[in-house]
C-alpha positions as CSV (number, residue, x, y, z in Angstrom):
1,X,207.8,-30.4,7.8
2,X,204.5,-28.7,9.0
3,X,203.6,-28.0,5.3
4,X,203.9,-31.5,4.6
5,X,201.4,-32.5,7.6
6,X,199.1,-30.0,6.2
7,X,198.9,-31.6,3.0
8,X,199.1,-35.3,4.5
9,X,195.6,-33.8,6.7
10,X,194.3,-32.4,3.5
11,X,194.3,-35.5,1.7
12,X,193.0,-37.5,4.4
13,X,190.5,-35.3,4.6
14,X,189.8,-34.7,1.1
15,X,189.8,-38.9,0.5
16,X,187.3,-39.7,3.4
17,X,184.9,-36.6,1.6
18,X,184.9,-38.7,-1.5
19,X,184.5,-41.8,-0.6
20,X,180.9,-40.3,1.4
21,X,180.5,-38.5,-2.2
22,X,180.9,-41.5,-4.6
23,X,179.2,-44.1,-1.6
24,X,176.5,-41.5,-2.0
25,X,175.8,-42.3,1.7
26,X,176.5,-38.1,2.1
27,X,175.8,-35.0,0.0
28,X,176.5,-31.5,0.5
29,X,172.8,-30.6,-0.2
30,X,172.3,-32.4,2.9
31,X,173.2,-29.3,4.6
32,X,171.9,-26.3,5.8
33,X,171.6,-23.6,3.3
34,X,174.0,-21.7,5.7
35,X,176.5,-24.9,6.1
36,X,176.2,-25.4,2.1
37,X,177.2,-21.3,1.5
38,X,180.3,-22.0,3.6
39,X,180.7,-26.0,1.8
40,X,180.9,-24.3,-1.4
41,X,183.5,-21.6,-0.5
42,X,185.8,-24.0,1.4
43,X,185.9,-26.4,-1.8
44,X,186.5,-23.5,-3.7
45,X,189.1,-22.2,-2.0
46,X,190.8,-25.9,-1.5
47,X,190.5,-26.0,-5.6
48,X,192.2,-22.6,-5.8
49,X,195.0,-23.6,-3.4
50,X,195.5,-26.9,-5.4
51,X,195.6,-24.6,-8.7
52,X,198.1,-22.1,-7.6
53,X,200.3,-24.7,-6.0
54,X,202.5,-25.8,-9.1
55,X,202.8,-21.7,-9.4
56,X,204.4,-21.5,-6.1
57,X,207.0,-24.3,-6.7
């Protein structure tokens, strides 16, 4: 049950992130160089995680 709030949160998330991105009303360059280094690893990471999910099923 808590893994299936995580993902509920993720995609909530993950939605409201695009709709910013293809509204172009946000950007990730917007950010500090800082902010963007850690941007860029979280989306990483998130791609990763959505990667190795069919593996762990």
């Amino acid at each position: 049950m808590l893994l299936a709030g995580a993902g509920a949160g993720a995609g909530i998330g993950a939605g409201a992130l695009a709709g910013g991105l293809l509204a172009g009303s946000w950007s990730p360059r917007s950010l500090d160089a800082s902010a963007q280094w850690l941007w860029w690893l979280g989306f990483g990471a998130g791609g990763a995680r959505v990667g190795m999910l069919p593996r762990a099923v």
